[in-house]
C-alpha positions as CSV (number, residue, x, y, z in Angstrom):
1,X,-22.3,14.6,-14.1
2,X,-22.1,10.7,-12.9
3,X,-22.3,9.7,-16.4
4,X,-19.7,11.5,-18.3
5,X,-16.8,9.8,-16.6
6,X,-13.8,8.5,-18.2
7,X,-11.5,5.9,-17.6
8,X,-7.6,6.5,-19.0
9,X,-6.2,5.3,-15.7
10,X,-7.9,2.1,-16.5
11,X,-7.2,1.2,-19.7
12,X,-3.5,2.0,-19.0
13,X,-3.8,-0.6,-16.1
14,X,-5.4,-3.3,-18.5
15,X,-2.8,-2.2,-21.4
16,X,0.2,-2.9,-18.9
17,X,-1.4,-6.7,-17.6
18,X,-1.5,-7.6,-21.1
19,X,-5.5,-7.0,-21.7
20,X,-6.9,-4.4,-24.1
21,X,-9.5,-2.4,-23.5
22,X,-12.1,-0.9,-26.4
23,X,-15.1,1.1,-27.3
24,X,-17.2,-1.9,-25.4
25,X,-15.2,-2.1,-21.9
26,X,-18.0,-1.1,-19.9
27,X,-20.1,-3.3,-21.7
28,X,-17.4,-6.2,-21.4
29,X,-17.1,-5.3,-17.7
30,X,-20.8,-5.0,-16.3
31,X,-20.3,-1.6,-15.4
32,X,-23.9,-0.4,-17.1
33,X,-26.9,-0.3,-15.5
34,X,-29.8,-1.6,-17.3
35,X,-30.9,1.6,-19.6
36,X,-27.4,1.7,-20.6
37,X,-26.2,4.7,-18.0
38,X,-22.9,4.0,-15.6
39,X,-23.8,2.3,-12.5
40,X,-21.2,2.9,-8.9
41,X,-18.8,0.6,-9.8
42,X,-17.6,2.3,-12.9
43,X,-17.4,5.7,-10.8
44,X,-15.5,3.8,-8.5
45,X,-13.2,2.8,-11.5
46,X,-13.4,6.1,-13.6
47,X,-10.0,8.9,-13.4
48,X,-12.4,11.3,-11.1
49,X,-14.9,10.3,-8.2
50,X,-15.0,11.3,-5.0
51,X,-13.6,8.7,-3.2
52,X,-10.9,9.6,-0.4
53,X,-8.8,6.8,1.3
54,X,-6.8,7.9,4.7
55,X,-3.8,5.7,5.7
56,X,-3.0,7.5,9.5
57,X,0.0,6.8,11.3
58,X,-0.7,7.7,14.9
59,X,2.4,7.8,17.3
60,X,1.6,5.6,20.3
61,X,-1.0,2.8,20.7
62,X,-3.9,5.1,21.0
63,X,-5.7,7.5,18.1
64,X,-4.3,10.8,20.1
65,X,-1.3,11.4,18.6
66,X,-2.2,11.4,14.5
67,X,2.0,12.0,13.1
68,X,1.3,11.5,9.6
69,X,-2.3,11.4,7.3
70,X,-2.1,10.5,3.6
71,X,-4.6,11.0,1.4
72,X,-5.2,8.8,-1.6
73,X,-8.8,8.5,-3.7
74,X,-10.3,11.0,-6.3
75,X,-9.2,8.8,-8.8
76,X,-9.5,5.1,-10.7
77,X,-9.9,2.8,-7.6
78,X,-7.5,0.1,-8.9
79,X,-4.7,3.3,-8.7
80,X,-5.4,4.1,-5.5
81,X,-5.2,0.5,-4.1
82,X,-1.9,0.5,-5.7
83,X,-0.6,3.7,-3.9
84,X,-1.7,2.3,-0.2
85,X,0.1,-1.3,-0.8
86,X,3.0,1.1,-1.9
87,X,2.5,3.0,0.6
88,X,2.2,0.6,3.2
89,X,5.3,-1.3,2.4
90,X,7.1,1.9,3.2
91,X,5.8,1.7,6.4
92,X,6.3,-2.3,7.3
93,X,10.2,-0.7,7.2
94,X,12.7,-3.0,8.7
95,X,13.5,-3.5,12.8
96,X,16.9,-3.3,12.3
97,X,19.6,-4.8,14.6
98,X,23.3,-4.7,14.0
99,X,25.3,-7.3,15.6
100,X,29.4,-7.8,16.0
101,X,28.6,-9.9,12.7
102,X,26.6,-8.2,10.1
103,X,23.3,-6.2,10.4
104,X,19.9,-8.1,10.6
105,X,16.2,-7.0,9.8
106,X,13.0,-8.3,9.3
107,X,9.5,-6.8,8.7
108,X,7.1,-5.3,11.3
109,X,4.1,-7.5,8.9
110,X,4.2,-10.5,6.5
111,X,4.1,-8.5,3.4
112,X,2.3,-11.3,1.9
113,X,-0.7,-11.6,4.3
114,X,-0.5,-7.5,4.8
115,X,-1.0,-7.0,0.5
116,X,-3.4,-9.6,0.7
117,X,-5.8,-8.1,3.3
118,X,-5.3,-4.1,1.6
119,X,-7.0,-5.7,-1.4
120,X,-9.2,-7.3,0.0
121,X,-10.2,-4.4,2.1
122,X,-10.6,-2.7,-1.4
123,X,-12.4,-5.1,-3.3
124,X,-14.8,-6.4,0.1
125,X,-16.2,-3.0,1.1
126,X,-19.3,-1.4,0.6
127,X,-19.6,1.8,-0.8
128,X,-23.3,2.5,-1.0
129,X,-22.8,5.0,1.9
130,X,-19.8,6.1,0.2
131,X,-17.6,5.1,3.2
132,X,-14.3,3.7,2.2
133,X,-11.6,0.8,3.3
134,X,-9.4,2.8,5.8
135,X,-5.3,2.1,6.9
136,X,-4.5,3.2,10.7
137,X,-0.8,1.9,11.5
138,X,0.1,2.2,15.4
139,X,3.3,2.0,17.3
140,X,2.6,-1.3,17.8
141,X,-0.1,-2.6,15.3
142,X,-1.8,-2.0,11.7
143,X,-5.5,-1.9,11.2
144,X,-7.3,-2.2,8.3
145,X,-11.3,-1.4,8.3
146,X,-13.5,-2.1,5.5
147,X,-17.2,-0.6,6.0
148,X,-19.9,-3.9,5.9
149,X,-20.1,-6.6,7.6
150,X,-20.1,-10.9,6.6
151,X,-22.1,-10.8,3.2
152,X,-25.6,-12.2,3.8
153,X,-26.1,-15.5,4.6
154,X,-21.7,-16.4,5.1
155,X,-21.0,-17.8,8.4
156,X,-17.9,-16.8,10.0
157,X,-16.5,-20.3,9.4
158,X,-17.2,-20.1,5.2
159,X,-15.5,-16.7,5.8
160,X,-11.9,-18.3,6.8
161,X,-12.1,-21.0,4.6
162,X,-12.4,-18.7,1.3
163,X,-16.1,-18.9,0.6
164,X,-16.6,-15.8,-1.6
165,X,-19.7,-14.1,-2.1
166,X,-18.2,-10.8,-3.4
167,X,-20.2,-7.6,-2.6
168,X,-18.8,-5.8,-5.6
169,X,-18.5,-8.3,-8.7
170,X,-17.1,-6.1,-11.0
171,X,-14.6,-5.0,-8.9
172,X,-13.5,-8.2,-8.5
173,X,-13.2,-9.2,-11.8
174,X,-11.1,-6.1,-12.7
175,X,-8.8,-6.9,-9.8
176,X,-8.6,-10.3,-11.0
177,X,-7.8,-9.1,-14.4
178,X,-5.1,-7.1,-13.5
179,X,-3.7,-10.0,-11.6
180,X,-4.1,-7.7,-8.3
181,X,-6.3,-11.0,-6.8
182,X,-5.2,-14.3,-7.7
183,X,-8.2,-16.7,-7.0
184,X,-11.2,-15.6,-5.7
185,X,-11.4,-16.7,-2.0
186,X,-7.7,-17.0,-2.2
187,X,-7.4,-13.7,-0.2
188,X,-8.3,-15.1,3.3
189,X,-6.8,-18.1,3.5
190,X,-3.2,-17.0,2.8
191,X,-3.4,-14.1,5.3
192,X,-4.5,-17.1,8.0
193,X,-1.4,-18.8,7.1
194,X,0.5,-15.9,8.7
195,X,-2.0,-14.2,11.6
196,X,-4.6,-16.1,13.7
197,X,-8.4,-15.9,13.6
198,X,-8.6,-13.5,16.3
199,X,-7.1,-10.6,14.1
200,X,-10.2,-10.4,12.4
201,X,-13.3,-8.3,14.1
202,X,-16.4,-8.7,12.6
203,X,-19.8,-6.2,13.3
204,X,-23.2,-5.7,11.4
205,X,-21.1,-2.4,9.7
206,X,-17.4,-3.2,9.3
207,X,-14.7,-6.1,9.0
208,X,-11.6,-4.8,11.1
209,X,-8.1,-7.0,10.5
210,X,-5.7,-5.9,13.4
211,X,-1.9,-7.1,12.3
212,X,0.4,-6.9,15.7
213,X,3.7,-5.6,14.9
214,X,6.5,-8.3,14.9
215,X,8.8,-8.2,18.1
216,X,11.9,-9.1,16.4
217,X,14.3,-10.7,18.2
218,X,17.2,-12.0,15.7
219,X,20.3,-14.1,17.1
220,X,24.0,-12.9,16.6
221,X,24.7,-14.6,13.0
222,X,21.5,-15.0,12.1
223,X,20.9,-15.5,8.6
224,X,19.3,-12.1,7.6
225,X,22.2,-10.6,7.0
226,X,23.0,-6.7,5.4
227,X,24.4,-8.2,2.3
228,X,22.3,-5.9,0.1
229,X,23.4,-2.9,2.3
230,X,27.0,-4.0,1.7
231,X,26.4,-3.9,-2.4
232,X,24.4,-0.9,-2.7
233,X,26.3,1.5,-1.0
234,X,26.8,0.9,3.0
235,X,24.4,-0.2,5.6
236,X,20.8,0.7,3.5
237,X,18.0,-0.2,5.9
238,X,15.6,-0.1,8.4
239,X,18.6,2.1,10.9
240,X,18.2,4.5,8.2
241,X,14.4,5.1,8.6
242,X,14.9,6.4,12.5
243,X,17.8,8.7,11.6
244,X,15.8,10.0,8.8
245,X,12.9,10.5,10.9
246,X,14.9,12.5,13.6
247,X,16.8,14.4,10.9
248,X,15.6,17.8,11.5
249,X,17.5,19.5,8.3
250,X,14.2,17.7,6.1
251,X,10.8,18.2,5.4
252,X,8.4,15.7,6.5
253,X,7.6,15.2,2.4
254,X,11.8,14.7,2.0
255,X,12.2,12.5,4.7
256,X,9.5,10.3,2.8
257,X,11.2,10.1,-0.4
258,X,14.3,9.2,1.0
259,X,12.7,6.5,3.3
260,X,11.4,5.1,-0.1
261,X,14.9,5.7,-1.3
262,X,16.5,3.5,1.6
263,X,14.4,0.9,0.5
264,X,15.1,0.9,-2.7
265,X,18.5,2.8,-3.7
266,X,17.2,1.9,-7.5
267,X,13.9,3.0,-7.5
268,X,12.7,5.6,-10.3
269,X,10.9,8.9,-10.2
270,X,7.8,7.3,-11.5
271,X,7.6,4.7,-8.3
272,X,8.6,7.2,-5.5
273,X,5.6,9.7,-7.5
274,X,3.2,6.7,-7.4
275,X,3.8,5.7,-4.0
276,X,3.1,9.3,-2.1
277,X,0.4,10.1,-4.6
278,X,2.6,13.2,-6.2
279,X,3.5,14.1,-9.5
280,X,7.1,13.2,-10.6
281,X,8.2,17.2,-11.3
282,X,7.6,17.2,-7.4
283,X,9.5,14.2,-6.7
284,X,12.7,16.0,-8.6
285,X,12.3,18.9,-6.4
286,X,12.4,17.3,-3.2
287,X,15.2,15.2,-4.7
288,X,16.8,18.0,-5.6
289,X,16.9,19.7,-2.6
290,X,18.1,16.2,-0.6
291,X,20.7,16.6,-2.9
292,X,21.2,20.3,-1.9
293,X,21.1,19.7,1.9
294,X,23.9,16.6,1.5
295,X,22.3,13.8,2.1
296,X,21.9,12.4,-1.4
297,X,24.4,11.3,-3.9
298,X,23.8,9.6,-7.4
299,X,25.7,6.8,-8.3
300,X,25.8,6.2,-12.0
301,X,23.7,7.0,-14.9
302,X,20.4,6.2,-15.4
303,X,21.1,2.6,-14.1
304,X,22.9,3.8,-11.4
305,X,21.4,4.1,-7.3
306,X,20.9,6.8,-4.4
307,X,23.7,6.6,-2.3
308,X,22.0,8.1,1.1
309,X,24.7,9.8,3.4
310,X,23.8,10.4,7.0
311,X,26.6,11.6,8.9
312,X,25.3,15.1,7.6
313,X,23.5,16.4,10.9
């Protein structure tokens, strides 16, 4: 049942920040009820729940065309949240544009404003109804929908300015611990500093942040230049990700883990398992049959990088 839960994932989490976590943690962290029994937060928090988290990417502009649904959830909340900002930064993938000069990109979101707002997403929603934050990325937009509405009693104005009443204090606290929130009521402010009030919608059951994807329009010269593409391996980048998406020779899980690849030729099997919510044995499969079908090569040992080749098709 509810109360037999344990929480490995957790203390792992609270290990790697530094903190320790023992016999008395759910003491330490609130998480009992009154008689002593579990209360929701620590099933939010514990290694199985039931809590499912889509991030949908939908073709066009509209919610007709669904191209890609991940699933994340059924595990310690604080892992999850990691897997959608991984996942997510996959997805703010570079507009790349390659001049007579050098090749130039720049993100479709301010990664800073976009992290901030999937946590707070997280740590702001209200899960007595068991509904849960969820991630919808258009062709020309993100959106980011946390059930509940302004806590009781905040005007809209508090709101922007960082007033917190948190809905979910322990959460908060653990996120804080684990350094995944800064401040409280830092959150808000910082993703203003990037995107207007308007990209917030508020009603009685949900807050809904709407991110518009960045035009980018980058001069001849301009100083975002390739120079990492040049060191690790030829033009890495955001040209990559439509190639790979139109390769046809890869599954649609491949043609993940090599995006994650292009984005980082030095990334480890751990990260690329963490960020699509897969085991690592998996991720050597599908690297292993990249390899297979040519479009993969290893460049040194262990501290080596993926050298992606796509002149294969």
């Amino acid at each position: 049942g509810r109360q037999d839960l344990s929480f490995s994932q957790l203390k792992i989490y609270y290990e790697e920040s530094g903190h320790t976590l023992g016999k008395a943690f759910a003491k330490n962290l609130e998480l009992l009820t009154e008689d002593g029994a579990f209360n929701y937060a620590d099933y939010l928090l514990a290694d199985k729940n039931n809590t499912s988290i889509k991030v949908a990417k939908y073709s066009g502009k509209t919610r007709t065309d669904l191209i890609e649904s991940n699933e994340y959830g059924h595990e310690c909340l604080v892992k999850a949240t990691k897997q959608v900002i991984d996942k997510i930064a996959v997805e703010n993938r570079t507009n790349t544009k390659i001049t007579a000069k050098e090749r130039q990109q720049a993100n479709l979101w301010n990664p800073i404003a976009l992290r901030e707002a999937i946590i707070n997403a997280f740590v702001h929603n209200d899960y007595t109804n068991e509904i849960t934050p969820k991630f919808e990325i258009f062709a020309d937009r993100i959106e980011i929908t946390s059930a509940g509405g302004l806590p009781e009693g905040l005007s809209k104005q508090e709101f922007f300015e960082g007033f917190s009443v948190p809905r979910n204090k322990e959460l908060m606290r653990i996120f804080k611990d684990l350094e995944l929130v800064e401040q409280l009521g830092s959150g808000i402010p910082r993703i203003l500093e990037h995107y207007g009030k308007e990209s917030f919608g508020f009603s009685d059951n949900f807050l809904r942040m709407t991110f518009a994807a960045k035009e980018t329009t980058v001069e001849e010269g301009g100083q975002i230049g390739g120079v990492m593409g040049g060191q690790k391996g030829g033009a890495i980048g955001g040209v990559i990700g439509g190639v790979i998406d139109t390769t046809e020779a890869l599954t649609k899980r491949q043609k993940e883990v090599l995006k994650l690849i292009a984005t980082n030729p030095s990334i480890t099997y751990n990260e690329i398992a963490e960020a699509l919510g897969i085991n690592e044995s998996a991720v050597g499969k599908h690297i292993t049959a990249i390899k297979n079908k040519g479009f993969l090569t290893r460049q040194g040992d262990t501290r080596g990088y993926w050298q992606i080749n796509l002149d294969k098709n």
